[in-house]
N, C-alpha and C positions, 0 to 999 in steps of 0.2 A: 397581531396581524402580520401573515407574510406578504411581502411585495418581491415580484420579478426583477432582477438583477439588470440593469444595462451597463454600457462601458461609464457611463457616467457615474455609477455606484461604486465601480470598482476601485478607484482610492480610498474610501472608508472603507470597504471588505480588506484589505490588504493591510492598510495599519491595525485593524481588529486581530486578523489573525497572526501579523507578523511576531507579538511578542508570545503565539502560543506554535509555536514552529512542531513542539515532540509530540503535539497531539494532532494536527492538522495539514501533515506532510500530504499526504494524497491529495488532500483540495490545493494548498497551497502551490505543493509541484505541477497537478496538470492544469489548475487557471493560471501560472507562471508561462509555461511548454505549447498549451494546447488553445487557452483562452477561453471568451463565451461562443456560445451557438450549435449548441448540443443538438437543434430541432431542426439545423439546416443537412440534406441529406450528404454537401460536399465536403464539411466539415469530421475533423479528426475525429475518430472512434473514443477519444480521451476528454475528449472538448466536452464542456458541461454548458447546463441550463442553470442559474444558480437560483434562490430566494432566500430574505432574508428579513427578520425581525429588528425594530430600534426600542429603544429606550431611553426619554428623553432626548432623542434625535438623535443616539448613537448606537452603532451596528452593535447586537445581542447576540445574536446569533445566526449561521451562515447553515443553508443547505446543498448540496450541490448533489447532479444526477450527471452522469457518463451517457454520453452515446452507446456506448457500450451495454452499459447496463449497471452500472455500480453507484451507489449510494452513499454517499460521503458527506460529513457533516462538522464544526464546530460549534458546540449547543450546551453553552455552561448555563444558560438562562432561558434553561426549555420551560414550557408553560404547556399545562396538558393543552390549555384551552388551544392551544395552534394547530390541534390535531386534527383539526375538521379543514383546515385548508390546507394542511399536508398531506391527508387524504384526496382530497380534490386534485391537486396536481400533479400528483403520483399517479393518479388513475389509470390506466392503460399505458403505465410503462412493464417493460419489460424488465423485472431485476431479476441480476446474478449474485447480485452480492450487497453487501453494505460490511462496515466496518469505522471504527473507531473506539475511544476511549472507553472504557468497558462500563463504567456508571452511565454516559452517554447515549451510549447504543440501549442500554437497559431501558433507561426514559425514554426514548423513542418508541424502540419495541413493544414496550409494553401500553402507550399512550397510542400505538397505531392500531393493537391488538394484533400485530404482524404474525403467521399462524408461521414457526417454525422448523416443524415436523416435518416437512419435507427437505429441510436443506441436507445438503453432503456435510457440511460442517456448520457447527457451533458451538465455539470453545472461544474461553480467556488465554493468551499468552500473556505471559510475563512481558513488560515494557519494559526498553530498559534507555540505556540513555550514556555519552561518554563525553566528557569535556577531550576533544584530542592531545590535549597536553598532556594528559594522564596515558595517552597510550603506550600498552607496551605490545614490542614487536616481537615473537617468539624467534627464536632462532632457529638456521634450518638451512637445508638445502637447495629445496625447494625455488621458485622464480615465477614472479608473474609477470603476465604480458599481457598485454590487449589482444581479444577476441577479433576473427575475423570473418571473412564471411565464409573460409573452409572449414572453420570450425561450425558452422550451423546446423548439420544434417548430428553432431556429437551433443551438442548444446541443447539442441530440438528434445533429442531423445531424454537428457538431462532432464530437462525441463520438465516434460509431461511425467518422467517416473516421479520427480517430486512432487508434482500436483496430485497424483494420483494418493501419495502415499502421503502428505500433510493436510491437503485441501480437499483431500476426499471425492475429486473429480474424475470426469472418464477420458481415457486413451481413445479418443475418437478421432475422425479427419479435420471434424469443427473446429475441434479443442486445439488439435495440432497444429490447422494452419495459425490459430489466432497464437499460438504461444511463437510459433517460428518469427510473426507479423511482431510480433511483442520484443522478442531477441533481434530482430533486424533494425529496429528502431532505438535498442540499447547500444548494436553496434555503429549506429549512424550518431548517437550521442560519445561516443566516447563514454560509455558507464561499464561495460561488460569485460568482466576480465579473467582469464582462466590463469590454473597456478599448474604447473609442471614440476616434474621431477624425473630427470634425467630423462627430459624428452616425453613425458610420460602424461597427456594429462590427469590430473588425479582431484581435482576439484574447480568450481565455476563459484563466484560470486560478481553482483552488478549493485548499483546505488537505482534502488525503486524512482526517486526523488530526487533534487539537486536543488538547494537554492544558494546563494553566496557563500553563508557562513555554517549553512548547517545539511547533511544529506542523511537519507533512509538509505539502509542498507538491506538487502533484499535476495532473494534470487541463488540464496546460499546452497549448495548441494557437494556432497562427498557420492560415488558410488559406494553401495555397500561393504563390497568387498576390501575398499580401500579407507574404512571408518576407522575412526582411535587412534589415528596415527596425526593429529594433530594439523592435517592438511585444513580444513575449513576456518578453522581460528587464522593460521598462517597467512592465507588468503584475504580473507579479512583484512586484518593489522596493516598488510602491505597494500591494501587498496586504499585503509583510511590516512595511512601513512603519505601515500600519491597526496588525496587530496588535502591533509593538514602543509605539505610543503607549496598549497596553492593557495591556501590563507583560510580553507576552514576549520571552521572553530569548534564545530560537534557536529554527533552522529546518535541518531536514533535505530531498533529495530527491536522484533520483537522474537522470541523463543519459542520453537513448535516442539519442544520435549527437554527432560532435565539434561541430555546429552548435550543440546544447544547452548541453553542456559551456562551449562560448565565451560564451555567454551570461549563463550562470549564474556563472559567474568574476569576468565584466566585473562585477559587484554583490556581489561579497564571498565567495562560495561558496570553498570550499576542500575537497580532496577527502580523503576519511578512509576510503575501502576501496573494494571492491565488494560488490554487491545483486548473485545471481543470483535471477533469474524465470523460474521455467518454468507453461506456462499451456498447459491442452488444452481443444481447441475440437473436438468436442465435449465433456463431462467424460468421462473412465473410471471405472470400478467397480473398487473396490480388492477386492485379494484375489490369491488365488494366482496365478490366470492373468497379471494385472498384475504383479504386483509380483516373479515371480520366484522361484528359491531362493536361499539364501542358500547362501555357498560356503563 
């Protein structure tokens, strides 16, 4: 049986998910950032509604829904039978996306009968995972710094050529303001950081997530023309580098081609499952017609 989340739930949600940090970064980072109250219309775009399963009186598993639109869950102890009132709840939302632990999203998907022919993506990336002790920093010319807000109109563009070409989304005005809204809120965190070379920007990485001892790394992008030259790994290293000299202890993210993968290797990453992401562009409306019968 799920029940709706209130503030008073949320110390058991948080010690449930705390010891599973590389698989529940998204929930974890935006009920840390953004909180509950997904269904108030003042409340952040990030900000979730949550529900969640017990088990002899202790939290099983966690659901959470974005204002936004995204689907996010920790569900090592899904039980088909929950499917009729995760149906129910989902009803008439809007999803763009959902994601997580690749067996996880599978049990779902498949217990919702969620139709995913229409999405822009759905693909396993490689998980991977780095104790920062182990990292290693490439050497290099290269320098990074904090993004600012003249950098947004370069970032923006950044941004969407990646989505477009990883996430299988569209270069629209929608898309654009939401990614600029997205990069302005990395730059008001302190997450977003471009790497230069001789003046030159030449790659953008940001941390998706942030909690004390562990962050997602995210938002990774080389221009084409400036690929194989080692700039994105660089990047990387000297952002996880920032934040290991700030006392954290690892770092999660996942690999959108064997290009990435090599990269992210080359600096200590090691890989520990898959992430499936499925993401519809435009969102669907959940409810019958979507989502199917159940067999």
């Amino acid at each position: 049986m799920l029940r709706r989340a209130t503030q008073a739930d949320l110390p058991a949600i948080e010690t449930f998910l705390a010891p599973r940090g590389a698989t529940s970064m998204f929930l974890s980072g935006n009920l840390r950032d953004y909180g509950l109250g997904a269904d108030q219309v003042q409340d952040h775009p990030k900000s979730m509604t949550l529900w969640f399963s017990e088990c002899a009186g202790v939290v099983a598993n966690v659901f959470g829904f974005a204002k936004a639109g995204y689907f996010v869950f920790e569900a090592p102890s899904f039980d088909p039978d929950m499917a009729f009132d995760l149906r129910q709840v989902l009803s008439g939302r809007i999803l763009r996306g959902l994601n997580g632990a690749a067996e996880q999203v599978d049990v779902v998907v498949t217990a919702l009968a969620l139709q995913t022919e229409a999405a822009v993506l759905d693909e396993v990336e490689p998980h991977y995972r780095l104790s920062l002790a182990d990292l290693e920093v490439p050497v290099g010319r290269s320098a990074l710094r904090p993004a600012h807000s003249g950098d947004l109109d370069l970032l923006t563009d950044w941004r969407m050529a990646s989505e477009v070409e990883i996430l299988g989304g569209s270069d629209n005005p929608e898309n654009r303001a939401y990614a600029r809204a997205s990069l302005q809120e990395l730059l008001a965190a302190d997450r977003l950081r471009l790497l230069e070379e001789e003046g030159r920007p030449v790659a953008m990485t940001n941390f998706n997530a942030a909690l004390p001892e562990i962050v997602q790394v995210g938002g990774v992008y080389t221009p084409p023309d400036l690929r194989g030259l080692g700039h994105a790994r660089r990047a990387v290293a000297l952002h996880l580098d920032e934040a290991r000299k700030s006392g954290v202890k690892e770092a999660i993210l996942f690999a959108a081609n064997p290009a990435a993968a090599r990269a992210y290797e080359a600096i200590g990453f090691v890989q520990i499952g898959g992430y499936r992401i499925v993401n519809f562009d435009p969102g669907i409306t959940l409810g019958e017609t979507q989502l199917g019968e159940l067999s």
